[in-house]
DOMI-788488 format. One line per 3 residues: their letters; for each residue x, y, z of C-alpha. Coordinates in nm, 4 decimals. Layout:
% DOMI-788488
a = X:Y:Z  ...
***
This chain:
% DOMI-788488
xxx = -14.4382:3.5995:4.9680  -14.6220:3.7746:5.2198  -14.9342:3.9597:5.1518
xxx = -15.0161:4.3162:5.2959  -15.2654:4.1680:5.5440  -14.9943:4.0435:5.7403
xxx = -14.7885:4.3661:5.7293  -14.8254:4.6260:6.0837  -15.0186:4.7570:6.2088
xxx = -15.2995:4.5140:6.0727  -15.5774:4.7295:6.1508  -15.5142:5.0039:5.8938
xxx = -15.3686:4.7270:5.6582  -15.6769:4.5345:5.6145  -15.9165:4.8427:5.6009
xxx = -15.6691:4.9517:5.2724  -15.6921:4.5930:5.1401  -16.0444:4.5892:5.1238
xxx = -16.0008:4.9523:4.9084  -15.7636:4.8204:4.6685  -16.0459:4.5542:4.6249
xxx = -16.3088:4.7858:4.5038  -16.2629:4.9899:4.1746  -16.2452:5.3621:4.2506
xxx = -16.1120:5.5689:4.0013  -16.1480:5.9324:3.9862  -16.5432:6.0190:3.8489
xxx = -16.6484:5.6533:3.9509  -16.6897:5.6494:4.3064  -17.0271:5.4940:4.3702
xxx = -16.9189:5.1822:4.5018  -16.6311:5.3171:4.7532  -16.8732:5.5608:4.8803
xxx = -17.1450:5.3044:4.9719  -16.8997:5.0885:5.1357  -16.7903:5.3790:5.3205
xxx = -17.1270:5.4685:5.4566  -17.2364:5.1165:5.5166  -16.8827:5.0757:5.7077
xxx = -16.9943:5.3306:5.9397  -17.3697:5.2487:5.9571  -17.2062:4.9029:6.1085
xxx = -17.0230:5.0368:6.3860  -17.3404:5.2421:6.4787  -17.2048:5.5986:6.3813
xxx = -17.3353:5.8704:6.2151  -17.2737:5.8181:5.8505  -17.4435:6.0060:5.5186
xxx = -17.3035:6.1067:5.1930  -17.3585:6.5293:5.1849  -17.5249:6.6758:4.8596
xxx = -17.2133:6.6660:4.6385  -17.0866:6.2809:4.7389  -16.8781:6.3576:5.0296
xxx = -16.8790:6.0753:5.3139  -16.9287:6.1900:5.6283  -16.8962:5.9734:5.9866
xxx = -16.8808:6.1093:6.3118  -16.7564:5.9366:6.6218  -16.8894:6.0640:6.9858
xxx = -16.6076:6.1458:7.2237  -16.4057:5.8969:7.4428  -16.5104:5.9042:7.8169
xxx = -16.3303:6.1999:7.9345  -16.2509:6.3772:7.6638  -16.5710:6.5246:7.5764
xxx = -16.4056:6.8964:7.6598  -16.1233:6.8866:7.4192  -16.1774:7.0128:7.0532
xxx = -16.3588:6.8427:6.7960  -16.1371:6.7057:6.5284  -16.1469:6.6199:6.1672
xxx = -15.9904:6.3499:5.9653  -15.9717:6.4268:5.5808  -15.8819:6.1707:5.3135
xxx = -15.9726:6.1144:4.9893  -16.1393:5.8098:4.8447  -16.0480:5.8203:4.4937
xxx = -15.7583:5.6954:4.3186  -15.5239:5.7553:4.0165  -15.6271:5.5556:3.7189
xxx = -15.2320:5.5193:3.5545  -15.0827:5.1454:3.3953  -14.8334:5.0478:3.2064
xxx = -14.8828:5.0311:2.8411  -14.8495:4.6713:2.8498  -15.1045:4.5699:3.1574
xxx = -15.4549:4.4850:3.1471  -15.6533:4.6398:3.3648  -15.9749:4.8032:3.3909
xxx = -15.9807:5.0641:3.6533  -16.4151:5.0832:3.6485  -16.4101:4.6517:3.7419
xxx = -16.0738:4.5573:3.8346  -15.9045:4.5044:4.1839  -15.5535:4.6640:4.2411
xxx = -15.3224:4.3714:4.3177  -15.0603:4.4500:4.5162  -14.7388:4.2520:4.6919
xxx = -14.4593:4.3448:4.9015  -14.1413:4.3789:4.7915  -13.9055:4.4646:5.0716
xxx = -14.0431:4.7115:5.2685  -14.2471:4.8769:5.0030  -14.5868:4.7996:4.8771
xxx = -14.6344:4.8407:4.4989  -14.8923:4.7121:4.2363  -14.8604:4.4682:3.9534
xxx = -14.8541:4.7123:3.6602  -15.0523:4.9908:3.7838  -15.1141:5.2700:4.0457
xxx = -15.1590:5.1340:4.3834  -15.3841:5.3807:4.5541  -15.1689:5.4333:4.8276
xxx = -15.2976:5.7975:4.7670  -15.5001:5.8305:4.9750  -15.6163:5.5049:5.0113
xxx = -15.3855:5.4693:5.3280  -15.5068:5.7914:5.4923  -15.8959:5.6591:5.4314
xxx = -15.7824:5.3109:5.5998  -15.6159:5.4776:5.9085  -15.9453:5.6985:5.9457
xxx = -16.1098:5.3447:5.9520  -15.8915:5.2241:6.2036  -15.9148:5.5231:6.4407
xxx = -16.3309:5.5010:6.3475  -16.3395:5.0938:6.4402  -16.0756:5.1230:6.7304
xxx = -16.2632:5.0819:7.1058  -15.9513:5.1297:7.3081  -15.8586:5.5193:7.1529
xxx = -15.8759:5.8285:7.3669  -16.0277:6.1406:7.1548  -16.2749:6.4397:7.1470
xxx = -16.5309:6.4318:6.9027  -16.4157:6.3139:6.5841  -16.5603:6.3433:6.2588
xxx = -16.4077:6.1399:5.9056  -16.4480:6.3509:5.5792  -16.3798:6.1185:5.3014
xxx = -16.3866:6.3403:4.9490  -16.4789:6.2406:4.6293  -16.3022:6.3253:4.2892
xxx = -15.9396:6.4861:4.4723  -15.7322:6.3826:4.1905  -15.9533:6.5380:3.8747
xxx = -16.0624:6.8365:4.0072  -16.1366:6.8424:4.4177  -16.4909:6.8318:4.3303
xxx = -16.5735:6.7135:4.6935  -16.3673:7.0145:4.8360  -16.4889:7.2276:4.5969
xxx = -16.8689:7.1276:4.7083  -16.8787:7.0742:5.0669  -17.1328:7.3496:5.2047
xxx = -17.0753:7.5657:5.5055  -17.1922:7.4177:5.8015  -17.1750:7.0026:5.7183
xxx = -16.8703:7.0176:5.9382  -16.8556:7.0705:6.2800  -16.5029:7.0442:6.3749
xxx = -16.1982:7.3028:6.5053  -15.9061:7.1081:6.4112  -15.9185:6.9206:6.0265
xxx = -15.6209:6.6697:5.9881  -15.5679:6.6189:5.6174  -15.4116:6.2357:5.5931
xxx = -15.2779:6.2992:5.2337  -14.9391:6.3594:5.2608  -14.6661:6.1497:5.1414
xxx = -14.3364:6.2256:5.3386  -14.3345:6.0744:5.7254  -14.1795:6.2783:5.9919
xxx = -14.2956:6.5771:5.7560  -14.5918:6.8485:5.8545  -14.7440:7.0421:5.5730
xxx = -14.8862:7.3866:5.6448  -14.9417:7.5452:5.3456  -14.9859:7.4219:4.9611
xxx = -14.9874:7.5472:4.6387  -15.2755:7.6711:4.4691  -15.3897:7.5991:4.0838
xxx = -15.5773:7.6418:3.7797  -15.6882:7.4606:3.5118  -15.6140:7.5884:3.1453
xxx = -15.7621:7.4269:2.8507  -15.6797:7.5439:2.4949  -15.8629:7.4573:2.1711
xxx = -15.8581:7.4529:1.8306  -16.0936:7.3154:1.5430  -15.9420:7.2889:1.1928
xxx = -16.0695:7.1240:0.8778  -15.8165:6.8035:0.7573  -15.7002:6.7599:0.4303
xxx = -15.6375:6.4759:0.2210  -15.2964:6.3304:0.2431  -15.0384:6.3577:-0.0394
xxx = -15.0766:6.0575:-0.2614  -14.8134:5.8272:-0.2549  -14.7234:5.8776:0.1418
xxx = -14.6954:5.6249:0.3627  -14.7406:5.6307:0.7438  -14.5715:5.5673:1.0541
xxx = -14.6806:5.5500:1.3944  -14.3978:5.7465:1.6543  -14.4204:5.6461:1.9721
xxx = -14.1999:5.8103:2.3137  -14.2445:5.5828:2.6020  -14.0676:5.4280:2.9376
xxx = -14.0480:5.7423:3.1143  -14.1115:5.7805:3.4770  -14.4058:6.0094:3.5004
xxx = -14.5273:6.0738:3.8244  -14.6677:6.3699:4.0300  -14.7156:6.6801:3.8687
xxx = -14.6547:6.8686:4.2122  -14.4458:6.6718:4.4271  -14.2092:6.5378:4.1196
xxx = -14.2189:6.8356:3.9237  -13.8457:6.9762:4.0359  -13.6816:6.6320:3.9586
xxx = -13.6446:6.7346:3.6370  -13.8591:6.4119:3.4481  -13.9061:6.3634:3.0869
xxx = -14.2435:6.5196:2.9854  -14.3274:6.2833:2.6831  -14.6042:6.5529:2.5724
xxx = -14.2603:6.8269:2.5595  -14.0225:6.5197:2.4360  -14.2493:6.3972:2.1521
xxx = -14.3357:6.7545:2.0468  -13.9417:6.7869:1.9998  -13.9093:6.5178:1.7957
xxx = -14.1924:6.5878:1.5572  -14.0481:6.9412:1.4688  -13.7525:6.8049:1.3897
xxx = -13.8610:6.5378:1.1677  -14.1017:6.8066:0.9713  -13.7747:7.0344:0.9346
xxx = -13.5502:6.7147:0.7836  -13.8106:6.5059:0.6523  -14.0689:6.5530:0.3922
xxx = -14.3615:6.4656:0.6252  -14.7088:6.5531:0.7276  -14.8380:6.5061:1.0411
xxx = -15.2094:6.2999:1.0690  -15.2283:6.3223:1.4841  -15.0686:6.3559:1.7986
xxx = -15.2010:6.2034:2.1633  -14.9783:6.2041:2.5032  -15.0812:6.1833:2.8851
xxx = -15.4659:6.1240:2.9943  -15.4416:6.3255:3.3806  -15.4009:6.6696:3.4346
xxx = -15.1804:6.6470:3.7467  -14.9687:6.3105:3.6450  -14.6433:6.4244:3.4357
xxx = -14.7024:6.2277:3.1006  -14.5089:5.9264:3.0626  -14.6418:5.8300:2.6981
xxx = -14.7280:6.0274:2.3747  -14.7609:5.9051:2.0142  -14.7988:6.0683:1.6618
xxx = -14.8748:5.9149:1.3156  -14.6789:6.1019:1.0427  -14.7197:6.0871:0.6651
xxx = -14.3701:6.0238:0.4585  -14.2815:6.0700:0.1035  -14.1120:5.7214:0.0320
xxx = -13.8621:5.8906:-0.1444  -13.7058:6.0729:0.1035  -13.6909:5.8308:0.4319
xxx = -13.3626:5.7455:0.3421  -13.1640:5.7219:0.7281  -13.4976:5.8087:0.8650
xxx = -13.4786:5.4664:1.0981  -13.1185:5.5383:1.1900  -13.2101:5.9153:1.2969
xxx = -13.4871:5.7966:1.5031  -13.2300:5.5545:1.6954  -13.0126:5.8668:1.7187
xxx = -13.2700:6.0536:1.8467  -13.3767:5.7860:2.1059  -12.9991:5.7213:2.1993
xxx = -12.9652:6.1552:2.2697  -13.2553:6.1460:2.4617  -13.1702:5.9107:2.6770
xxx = -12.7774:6.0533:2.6942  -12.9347:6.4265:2.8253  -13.1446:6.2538:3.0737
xxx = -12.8979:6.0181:3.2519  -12.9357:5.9227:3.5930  -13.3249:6.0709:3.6169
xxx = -13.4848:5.8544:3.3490  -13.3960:5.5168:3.2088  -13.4813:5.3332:2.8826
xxx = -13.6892:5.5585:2.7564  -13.7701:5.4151:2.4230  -13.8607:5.6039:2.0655
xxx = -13.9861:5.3383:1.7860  -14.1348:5.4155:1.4420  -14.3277:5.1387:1.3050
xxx = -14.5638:5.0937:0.9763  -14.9005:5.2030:1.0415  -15.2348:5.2476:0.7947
xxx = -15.2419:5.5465:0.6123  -15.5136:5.7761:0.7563  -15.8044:5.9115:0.5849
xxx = -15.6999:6.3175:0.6358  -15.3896:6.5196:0.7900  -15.3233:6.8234:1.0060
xxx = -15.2884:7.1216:0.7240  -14.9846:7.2166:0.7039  -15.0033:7.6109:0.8721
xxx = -15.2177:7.4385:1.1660  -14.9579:7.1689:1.2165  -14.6664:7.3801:1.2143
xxx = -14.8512:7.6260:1.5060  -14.9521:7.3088:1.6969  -14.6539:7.1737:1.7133
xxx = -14.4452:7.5397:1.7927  -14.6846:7.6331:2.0369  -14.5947:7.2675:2.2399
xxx = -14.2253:7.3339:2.2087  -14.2953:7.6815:2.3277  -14.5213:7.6544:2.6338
xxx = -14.3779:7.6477:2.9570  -14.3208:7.3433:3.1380  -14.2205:7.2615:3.4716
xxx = -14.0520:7.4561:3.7356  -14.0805:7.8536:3.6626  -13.9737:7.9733:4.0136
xxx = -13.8975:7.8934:4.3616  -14.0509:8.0749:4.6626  -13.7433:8.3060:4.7535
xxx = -13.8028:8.2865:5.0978  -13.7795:7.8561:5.0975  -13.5768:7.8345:4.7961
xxx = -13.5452:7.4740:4.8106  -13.9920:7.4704:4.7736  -14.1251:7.5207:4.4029
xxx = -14.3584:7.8136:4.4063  -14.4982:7.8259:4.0580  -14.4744:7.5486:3.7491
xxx = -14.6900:7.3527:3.4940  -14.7343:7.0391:3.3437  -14.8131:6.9673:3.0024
xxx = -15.0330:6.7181:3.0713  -15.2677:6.5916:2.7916  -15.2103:6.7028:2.3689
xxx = -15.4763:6.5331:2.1548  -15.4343:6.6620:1.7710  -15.6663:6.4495:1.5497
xxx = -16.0380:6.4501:1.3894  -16.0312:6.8021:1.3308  -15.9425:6.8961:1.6774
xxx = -15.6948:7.0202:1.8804  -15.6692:7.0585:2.2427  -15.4145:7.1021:2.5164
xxx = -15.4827:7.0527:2.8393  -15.2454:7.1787:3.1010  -15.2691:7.2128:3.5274
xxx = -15.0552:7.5353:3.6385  -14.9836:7.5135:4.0251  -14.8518:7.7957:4.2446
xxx = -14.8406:7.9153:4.5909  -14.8304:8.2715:4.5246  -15.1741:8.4051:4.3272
xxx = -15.0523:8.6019:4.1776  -14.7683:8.4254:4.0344  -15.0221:8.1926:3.9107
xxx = -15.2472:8.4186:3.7622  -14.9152:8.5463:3.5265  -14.8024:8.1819:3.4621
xxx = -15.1956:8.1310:3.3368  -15.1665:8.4552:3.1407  -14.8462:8.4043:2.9593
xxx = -14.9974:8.0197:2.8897  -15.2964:8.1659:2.7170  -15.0801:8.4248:2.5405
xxx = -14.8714:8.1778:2.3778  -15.1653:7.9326:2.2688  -15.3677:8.2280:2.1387
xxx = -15.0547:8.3315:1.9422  -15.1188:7.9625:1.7916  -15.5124:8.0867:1.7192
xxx = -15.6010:7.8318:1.9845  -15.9265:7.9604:2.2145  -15.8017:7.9809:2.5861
xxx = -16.0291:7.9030:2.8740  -15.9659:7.8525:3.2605  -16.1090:7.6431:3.4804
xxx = -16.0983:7.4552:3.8492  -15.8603:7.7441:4.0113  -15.8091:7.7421:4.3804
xxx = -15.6092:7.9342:4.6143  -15.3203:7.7933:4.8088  -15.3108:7.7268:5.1954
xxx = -15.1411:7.9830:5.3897  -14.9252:7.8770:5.6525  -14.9935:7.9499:6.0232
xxx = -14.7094:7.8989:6.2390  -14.8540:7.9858:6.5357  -15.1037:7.7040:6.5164
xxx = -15.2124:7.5134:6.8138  -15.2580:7.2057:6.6816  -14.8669:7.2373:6.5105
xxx = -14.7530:7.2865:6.8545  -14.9359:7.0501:7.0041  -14.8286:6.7687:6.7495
xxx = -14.4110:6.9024:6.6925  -14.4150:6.7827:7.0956  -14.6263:6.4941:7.0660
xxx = -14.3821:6.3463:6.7780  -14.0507:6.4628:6.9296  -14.1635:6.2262:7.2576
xxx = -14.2580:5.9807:7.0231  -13.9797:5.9394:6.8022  -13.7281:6.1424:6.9847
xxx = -13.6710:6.4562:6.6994  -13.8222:6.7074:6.5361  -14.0786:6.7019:6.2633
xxx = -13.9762:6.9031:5.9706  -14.2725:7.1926:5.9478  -14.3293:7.2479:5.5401
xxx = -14.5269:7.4325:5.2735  -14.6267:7.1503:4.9782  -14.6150:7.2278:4.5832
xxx = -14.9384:7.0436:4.5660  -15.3105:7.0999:4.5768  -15.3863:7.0084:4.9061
xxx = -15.7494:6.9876:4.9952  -15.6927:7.1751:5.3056  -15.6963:7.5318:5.0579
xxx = -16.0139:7.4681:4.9991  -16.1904:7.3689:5.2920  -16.0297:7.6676:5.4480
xxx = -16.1552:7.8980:5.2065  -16.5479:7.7998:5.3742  -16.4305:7.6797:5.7095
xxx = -16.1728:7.9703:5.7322  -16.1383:7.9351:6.1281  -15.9948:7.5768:6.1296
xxx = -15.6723:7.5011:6.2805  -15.5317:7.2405:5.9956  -15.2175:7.0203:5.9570
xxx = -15.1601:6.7485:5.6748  -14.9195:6.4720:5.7430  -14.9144:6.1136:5.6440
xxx = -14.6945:5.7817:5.5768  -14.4077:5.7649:5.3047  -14.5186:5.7233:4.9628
xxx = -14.2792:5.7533:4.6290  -14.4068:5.8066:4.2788  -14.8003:5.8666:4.3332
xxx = -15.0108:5.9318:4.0064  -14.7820:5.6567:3.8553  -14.7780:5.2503:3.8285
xxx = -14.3836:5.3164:4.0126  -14.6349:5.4231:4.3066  -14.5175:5.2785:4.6337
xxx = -14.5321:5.2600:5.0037  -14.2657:5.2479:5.2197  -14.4159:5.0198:5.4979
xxx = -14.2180:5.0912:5.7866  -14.3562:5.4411:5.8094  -14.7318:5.3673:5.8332
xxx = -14.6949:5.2169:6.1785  -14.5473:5.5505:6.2778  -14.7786:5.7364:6.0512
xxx = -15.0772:5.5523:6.2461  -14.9387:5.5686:6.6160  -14.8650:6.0117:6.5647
xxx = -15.2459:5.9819:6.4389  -15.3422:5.8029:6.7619  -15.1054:6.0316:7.0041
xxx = -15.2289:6.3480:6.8202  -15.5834:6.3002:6.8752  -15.5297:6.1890:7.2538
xxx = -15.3416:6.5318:7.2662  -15.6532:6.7731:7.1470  -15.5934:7.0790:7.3040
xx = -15.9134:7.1672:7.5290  -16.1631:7.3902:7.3913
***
């Protein structure tokens, strides 16, 4: 089986080899950043880490080319902590292993930090590569994209000297991104004292699992199982046919990864759980019959469990669980000038109900403000309706798109005499970083683009390998194509 450091071109494949080699999940970036900087330091660049952890490395001009403007390329270095229930792994020590299968790259059991490890890598390439023609060039690698773009969100006004910022962290080749959605984080909480469980009960552990996940942006309109939503479903039903009580509830662990797991422990009175194994294999069968063809073998077991020490009371159960089946999730509207491009949606992301606290964690995206400032409204409306305290967090605005930009221009020719057609120009239902650099750096000229990726923020995450050779030689053209100054 070959191994990805024989795969084309070899000079951004080895640079993401050696990431998938050190542990970087989001919040524990120490030892990607000082490889970063000591990767730089080597080739004799200009390389520090700014006051909030960004990486910064900056490249002199090619002979020649001193007069054209000074570009940026912007990755990411952290990655998506997701596995599969049944893989060990730690994220904080372990190395992603990856193989090829076909012409995709995937992990063994977990996220492969394709995003954005494969935008970092090409910046490495273009940074080690002596025979290049560019302007002055500086890499900003990011920390923390994927839990809040804290490195976005940080980097001060005047670190960066650039005109043009090339965001590498898009995941459709042959596709230009000009604009992005904007979002908001909205947390809702709840503290409740338990109660003793009815004597007699016994317990079972419910547990909703084997669905796809993936991107909360770029996946949201496929119409995926949310096991948060799904789980939340099948709990209300069981308290309206079933004498039960419900002693906790957990599902997803990342605000912008659809869930793909969620479990709750229920109390039963023995004496009526008769059919209660043959309704959960109904259930499980239905489930899978309504999502045919977007979701397979999702599975829904009950097994024995210990009986817990306390339970949810009874009123604050019953809210909990309405206010999950109520909440909006998923698409809300389309942008009704692209109406094939979500505008606004949500994503249920994490429910933990146990210990005496509730709390619902959910990351609303738009590209319309003010669309997202209603979708966060009517959120908190319905979760205070619940008696749940509402706060918001992390929002950014979206990227506007500028179709008159140079560098667009400049790049739809470059890749039509590449590849001999047209780019497709887009706006992305995603948080971009490029929203918020703007807001400081508001006169850059900025295009994200990058090789094919499928089913990011998810251990299904792939890379299609054919496209990063083309990814990697546009990259190369573009910046031998900087308009002058």
């Amino acid at each position: 089986m070959s191994t990805i450091l024989q795969l084309a071109p070899q000079n951004v494949w080895k640079h993401f080899y050696s990431l998938t080699q050190i542990p970087r999940p989001s919040g524990h970036v120490e030892k990607v950043t000082e490889f970063l900087v000591n990767f730089g330091k080597e080739l004799g660049l200009e390389s520090f880490v700014d006051e909030v952890g960004n990486v910064i490395i900056r490249k002199p001009a090619t002979p020649g080319m001193e007069n054209r403007k000074g570009v940026i390329l912007q990755a990411h270095m952290d990655m998506v902590p997701q596995k599969n229930n049944d893989t060990v792994h730690d994220f904080t020590k372990d190395p992603i292993e990856t193989y090829v299968d076909g012409d995709w790259v995937k992990a063994k059991g977990t996220t492969l930090g394709a995003d954005n490890g494969l935008g970092v890598a090409a910046a490495m390439a273009v940074l080690e590569a002596q025979d290049l023609k560019h302007g002055p060039l500086e890499v900003l690698i990011t920390k923390d994209e994927e839990t809040g773009m804290y490195g976005a969100f940080g980097l001060k006004e005047g670190t960066l000297k650039g005109d043009i910022l090339l965001n590498l962290d898009s995941e459709d080749e042959g596709e230009l991104y000009i604009g992005c959605a904007g979002g908001i984080d909205i947390t809702a909480m709840l503290e409740y004292k338990e109660e003793a469980p009815a004597e007699g009960f016994v317990a079972r552990k419910l547990t909703l699992k084997g669905l796809r996940g993936g991107h909360s942006g770029l996946e949201i309109n496929q119409g995926r199982g949310n096991a948060n939503k799904l789980l939340a479903r099948v709990v209300h039903d069981l308290l309206v046919e079933f004498d039960c009580q419900l002693a906790s509830f957990e599902g997803g662990n990342m605000r912008n990864a659809i869930p793909r797991e969620a479990h709750a422990v229920l109390l039963f009175n023995p004496e009526d759980m008769d059919g209660l194994n043959e309704y959960i294999q109904e259930y499980e069968a239905q489930i899978n019959d309504e999502y045919t063809t977007i979701e397979s073998n999702i599975s829904l077991k009950m097994e024995e469990t210990d009986v817990p020490a306390a339970v949810v009371p009874e009123e604050i159960q019953d809210n909990m669980i309405n206010v999950l089946m109520a909440c909006q999730d998923g698409v809300m509207r389309m942008i009704p000038t692209v109406p094939d491009t979500v505008e606004t949606s949500s994503n249920l992301a994490i429910v933990i109900i146990a210990g005496g606290k509730a709390e619902v964690r959910i990351l609303a995206r738009s590209s319309c403000d003010t669309m997202k400032d209603f979708l966060a409204d009517s959120l908190a409306s319905c979760f205070s309706m619940a008696g749940m305290k509402v706060e918001f967090s992390g929002a950014y605005s979206g990227w506007q798109p500028n179709v008159n930009s140079p560098i667009l221009q400049a790049m739809k020719l470059s890749y039509k005499e590449q590849f001999g057609v047209e780019p497709a120009v887009k706006v992305i239902h995603a948080g971009l970083e490029c929203g918020i650099i703007g807001a400081t750096y508001k006169n850059l000229d900025m295009i994200s683009f990058g090789p094919t990726l499928r089913s990011p923020h998810s251990p299904d995450e792939r890379a299609y390998i054919p496209t990063v050779a083309k990814f990697y030689d546009f990259l190369v053209a573009t910046l031998a194509k900087t308009p002058e100054k």
